[in-house]
C-alpha positions in Angstrom: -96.9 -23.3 3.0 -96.9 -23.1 -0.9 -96.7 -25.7 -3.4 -93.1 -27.3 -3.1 -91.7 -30.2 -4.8 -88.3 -32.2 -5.9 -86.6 -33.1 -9.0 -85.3 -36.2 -7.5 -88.0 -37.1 -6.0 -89.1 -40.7 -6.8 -92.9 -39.3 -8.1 -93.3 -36.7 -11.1 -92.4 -33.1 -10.1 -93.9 -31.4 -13.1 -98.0 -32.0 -12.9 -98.2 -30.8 -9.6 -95.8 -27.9 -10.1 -97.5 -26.9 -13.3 -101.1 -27.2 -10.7 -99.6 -25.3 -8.4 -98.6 -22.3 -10.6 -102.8 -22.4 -11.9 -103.7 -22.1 -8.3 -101.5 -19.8 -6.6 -99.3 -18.4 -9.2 -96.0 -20.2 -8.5 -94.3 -23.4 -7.5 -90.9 -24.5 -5.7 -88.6 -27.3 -7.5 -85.8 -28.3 -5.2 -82.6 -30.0 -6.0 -82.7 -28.4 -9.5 -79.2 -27.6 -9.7 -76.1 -29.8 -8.8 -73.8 -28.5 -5.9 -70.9 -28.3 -8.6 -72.9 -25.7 -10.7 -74.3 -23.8 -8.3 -70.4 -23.4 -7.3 -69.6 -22.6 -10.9 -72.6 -20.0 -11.1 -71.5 -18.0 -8.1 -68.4 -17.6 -9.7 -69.4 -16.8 -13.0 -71.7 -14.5 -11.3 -69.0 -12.2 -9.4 -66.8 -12.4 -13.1 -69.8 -11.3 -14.9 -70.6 -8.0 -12.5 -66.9 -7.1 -12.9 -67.3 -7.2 -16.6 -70.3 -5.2 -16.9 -69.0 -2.9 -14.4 -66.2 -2.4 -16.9 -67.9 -2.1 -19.7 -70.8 0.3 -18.7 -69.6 1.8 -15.6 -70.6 2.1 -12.2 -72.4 6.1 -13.3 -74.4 4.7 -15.7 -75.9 1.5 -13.9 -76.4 4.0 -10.6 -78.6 5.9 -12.9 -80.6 3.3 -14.2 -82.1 2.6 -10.6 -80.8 -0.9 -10.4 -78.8 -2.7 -7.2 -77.3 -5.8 -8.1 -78.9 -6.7 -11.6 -76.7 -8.2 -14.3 -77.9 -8.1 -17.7 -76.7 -9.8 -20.7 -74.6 -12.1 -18.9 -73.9 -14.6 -21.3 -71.9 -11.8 -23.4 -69.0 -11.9 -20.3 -69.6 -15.5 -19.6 -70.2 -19.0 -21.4 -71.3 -20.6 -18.7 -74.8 -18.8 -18.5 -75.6 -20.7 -21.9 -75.8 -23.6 -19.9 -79.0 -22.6 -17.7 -80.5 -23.3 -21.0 -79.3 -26.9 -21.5 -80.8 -27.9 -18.0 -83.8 -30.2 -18.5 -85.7 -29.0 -15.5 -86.0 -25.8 -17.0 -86.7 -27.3 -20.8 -89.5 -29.4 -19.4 -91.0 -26.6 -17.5 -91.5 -24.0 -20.4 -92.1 -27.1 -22.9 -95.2 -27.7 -20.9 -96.5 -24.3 -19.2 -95.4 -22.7 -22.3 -94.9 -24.3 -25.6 -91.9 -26.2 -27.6 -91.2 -22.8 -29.4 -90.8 -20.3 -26.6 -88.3 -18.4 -26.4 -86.4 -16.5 -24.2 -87.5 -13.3 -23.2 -84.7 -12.1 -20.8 -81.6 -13.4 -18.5 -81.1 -11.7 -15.2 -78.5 -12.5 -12.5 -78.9 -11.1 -9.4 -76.3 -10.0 -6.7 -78.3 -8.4 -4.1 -75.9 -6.7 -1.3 -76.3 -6.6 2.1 -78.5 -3.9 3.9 -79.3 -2.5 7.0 -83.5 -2.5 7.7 -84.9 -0.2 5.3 -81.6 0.9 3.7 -82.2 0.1 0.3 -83.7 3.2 -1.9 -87.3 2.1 -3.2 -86.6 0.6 -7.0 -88.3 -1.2 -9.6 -86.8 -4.4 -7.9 -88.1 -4.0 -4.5 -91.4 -2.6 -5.2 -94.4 -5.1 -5.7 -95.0 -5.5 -9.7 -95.3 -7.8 -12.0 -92.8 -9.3 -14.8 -95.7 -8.8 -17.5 -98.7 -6.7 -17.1 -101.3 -8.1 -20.0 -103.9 -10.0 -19.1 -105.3 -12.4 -21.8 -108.3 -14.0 -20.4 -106.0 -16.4 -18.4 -104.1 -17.4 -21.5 -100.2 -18.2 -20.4 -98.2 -15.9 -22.6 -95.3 -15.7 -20.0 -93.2 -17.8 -17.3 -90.8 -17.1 -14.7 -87.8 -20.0 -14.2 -85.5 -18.2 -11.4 -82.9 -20.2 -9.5 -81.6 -19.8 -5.8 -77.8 -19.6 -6.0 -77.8 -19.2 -2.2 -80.3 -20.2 0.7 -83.2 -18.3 0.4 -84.5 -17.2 3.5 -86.3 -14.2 5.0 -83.3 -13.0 6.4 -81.5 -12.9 3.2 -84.2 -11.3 0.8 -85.7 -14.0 -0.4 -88.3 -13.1 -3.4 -91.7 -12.0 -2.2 -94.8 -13.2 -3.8 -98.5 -12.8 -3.4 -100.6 -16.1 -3.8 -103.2 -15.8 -6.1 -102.6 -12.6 -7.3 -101.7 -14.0 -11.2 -104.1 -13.3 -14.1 -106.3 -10.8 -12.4 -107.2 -7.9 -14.4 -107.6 -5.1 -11.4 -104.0 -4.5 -10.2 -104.2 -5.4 -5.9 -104.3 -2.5 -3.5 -100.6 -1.8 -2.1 -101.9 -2.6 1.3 -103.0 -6.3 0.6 -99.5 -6.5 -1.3 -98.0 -5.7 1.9 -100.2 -8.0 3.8 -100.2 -11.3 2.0 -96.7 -11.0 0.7 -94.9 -14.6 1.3 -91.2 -15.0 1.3 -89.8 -18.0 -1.1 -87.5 -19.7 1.2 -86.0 -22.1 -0.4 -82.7 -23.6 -0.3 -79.7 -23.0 -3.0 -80.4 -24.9 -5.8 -84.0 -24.3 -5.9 -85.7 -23.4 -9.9 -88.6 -21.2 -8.3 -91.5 -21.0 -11.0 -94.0 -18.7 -11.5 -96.6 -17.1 -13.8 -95.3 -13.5 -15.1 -98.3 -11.7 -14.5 -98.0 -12.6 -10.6 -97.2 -9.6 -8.2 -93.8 -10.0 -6.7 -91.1 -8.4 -5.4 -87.1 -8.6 -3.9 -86.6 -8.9 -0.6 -84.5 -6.7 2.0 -81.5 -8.7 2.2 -80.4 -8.5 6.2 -77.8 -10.7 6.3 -74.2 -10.9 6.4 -73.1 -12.1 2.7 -74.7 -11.1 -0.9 -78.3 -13.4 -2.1 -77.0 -14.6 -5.4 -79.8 -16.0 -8.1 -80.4 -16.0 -11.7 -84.1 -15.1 -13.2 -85.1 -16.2 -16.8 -88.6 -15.0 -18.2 -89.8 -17.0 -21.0 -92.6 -16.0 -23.6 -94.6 -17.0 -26.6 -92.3 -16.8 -29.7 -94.2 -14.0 -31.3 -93.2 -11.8 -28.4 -90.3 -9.3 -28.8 -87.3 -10.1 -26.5 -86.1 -7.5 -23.3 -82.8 -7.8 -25.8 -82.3 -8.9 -29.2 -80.1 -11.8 -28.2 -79.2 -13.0 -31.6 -78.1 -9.6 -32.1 -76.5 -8.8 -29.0 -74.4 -11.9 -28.9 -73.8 -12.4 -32.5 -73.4 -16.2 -34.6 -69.9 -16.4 -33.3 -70.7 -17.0 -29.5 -73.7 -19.6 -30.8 -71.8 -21.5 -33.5 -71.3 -24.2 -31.2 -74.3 -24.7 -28.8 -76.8 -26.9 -30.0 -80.2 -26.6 -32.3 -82.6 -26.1 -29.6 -80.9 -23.4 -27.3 -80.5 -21.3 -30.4 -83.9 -21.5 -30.8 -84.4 -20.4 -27.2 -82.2 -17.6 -27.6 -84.5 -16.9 -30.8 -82.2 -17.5 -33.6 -85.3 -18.9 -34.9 -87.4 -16.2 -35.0 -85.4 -13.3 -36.1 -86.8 -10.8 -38.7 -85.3 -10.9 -42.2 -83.2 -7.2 -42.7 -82.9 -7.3 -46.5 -84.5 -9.2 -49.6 -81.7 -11.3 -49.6 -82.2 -12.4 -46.1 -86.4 -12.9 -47.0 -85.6 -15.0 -50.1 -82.9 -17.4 -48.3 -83.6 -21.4 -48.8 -86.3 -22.6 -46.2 -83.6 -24.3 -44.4 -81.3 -20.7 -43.7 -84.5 -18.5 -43.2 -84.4 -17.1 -40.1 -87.9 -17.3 -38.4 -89.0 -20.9 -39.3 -92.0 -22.2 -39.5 -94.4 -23.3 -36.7 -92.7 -20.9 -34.1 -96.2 -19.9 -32.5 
């Protein structure tokens, strides 16, 4: 068993969830998303791929090593902005985190059928950890992923090791291998966990793709996997509200010329008290 819990439940979901992740590294959060966006976010998911596909092409992502990871997805699709409006996942970096974290990278995941050991070994699917610095136990990082489908064993639900956050000697492979747990959860599911935990995709062995979508949040002094502001430009953001810019670190942006620097405290673009 591992530290489970629900968003509608009638007691508090977020102490114990925020326990849980101190103790073993990670925590469950059912009935985060409503049957109506999960239906949405397997759709957007399928539009996004075929948008990236288009755009890169299917050479270059070979190359890269990667099997069903979509980056950047709110580029191709709108509706990935809304992840960050969800208050299940506001409340959970707001208090494991801080106010001003922002984010550090958006993943969707379409992870294909396979048969038993048929997927090449990748970054993915090897044990590892989503940030490798140890700080004396200070949180500097946070996982928020969401089940988009069932996760089961059977589908490649994500492997975690309990307890294996915040430790300075990187585990031996074959304790990996031996206390490795699979996150079975059902769709809907926000699965939290600590960054520096040692985890891993499962072999998905059944008939239909395992759909989910990972968000890694850090401190706001942190650079960003993608410069997001940059990446998606004011345009796409002009109409979202104050705090998911901030998220998406409009906020913390550094100035590119002396007119940018000496802008009115109200335009600068890193504010102050974004620590």
């Amino acid at each position: 068993m591992f530290p489970r819990f629900s968003s509608k439940a009638a007691s508090p979901w977020l102490p114990p969830a925020v326990a849980g992740i101190g103790t073993a590294g990670f925590a469950v959060v059912e009935d985060a998303l409503s049957p109506a966006f999960l239906g949405a976010t397997r759709d957007a998911l399928y539009r996004a791929q075929e948008a990236i596909h288009r755009e890169i092409g299917e050479d270059k992502l070979r190359r890269a090593g990667e099997i069903g990871v979509l980056r950047l997805m709110m580029k191709f699709d709108p509706h990935f902005f809304a992840f960050l409006d969800l208050p299940e996942l506001r409340e959970a970096v707001d208090s494991l985190l801080s106010p001003t974290a922002i984010l550090h990278l958006q993943n969707g995941f379409v992870l294909p059928p396979s048969p038993p050991g048929g997927n090449p070994k990748l970054f993915q699917n090897q044990f590892h950890q989503d940030f490798r610095r140890v700080l004396n136990g200070y949180l500097m990082s946070v996982n928020v992923f969401f089940a988009i489908t069932d996760f089961t064993a059977r589908s490649g639900a994500t492997l975690v090791v309990p307890g294996t956050h915040q430790q300075s000697e990187p585990p031996k492979a074959p304790f990996l291998q031996a206390k490795a747990l699979a996150v079975e959860c059902p769709a809907g599911s926000m699965i939290l966990f600590d960054s520096t935990l040692w985890h891993a995709a499962g072999e998905n062995l059944s008939e239909s793709d395992r759909l989910a979508v990972n968000h890694q949040f850090t401190r706001s002094y942190l650079k960003q996997q993608i410069d997001y502001p940059r990446a998606l430009g004011e345009a796409a953001v002009k109409d979202l509200s104050d705090r998911t810019r901030q998220l998406l670190g409009f906020h913390t942006r550094v100035p590119a010329s002396l007119d940018e620097y000496y802008r009115p405290p109200d335009q600068r673009l890193y504010r102050g008290g974004q620590g």
